[in-house]
Phi, psi and omega in degrees: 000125154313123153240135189258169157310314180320291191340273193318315179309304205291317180298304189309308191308300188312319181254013172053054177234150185280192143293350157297333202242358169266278182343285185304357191248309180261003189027037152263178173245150192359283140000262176317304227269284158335321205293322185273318184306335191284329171313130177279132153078198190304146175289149183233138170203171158311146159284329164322277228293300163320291178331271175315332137335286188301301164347287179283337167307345192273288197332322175272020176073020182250136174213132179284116173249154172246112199266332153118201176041042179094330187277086184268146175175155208269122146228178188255073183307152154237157189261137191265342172252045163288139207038047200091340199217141190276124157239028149079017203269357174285175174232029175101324183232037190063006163250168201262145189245151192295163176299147162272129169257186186240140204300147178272141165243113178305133159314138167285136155280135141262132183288000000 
């Protein structure tokens, strides 16, 4: 799977996280942890070092997709066994059905 810098900035960013606190989570360092974001077009790392990346990001409801023809980006998955417990969010064919949210409402004006 391609992976790019954007990607990872755009993932880290999604979870409001530093690259320290993603480093410290993931015991690559900072560093390493700048180095692919900061890449224009595919990341060059160990495959260890994506694998383990890539992992807590799913853990965390993140998943990197390559649409191919260049065309990369983050979504936001639920995982069906997170945390332990099944939320049914699969469909049967190992892929993730979008997060649910709950419908927006305009705030009541009070007088």
């Amino acid at each position: 799977m391609l992976v790019t810098g954007i990607q990872l900035r755009a993932a880290r960013a999604a979870l409001g996280w530093s690259a320290q606190r993603l480093a410290d989570k993931t015991g690559v360092s900072r560093k390493t942890i700048e180095r692919l974001e900061m890449s224009r077009g595919p990341v060059s790392a160990r495959p260890s070092t994506l694998a383990v990346i890539l992992s807590l990001l799913e853990d965390h409801g993140l998943r990197l997709v390559d649409q191919g023809n260049g065309r990369v980006g983050v979504t936001w998955c639920v995982h069906p066994a997170a945390n332990g417990r099944s939320n049914g969010a699969a469909n049967g064919h190992g892929l993730f059905a979008p997060r649910k949210t709950r419908e927006w409402r305009a705030p009541r004006l009070v007088e």
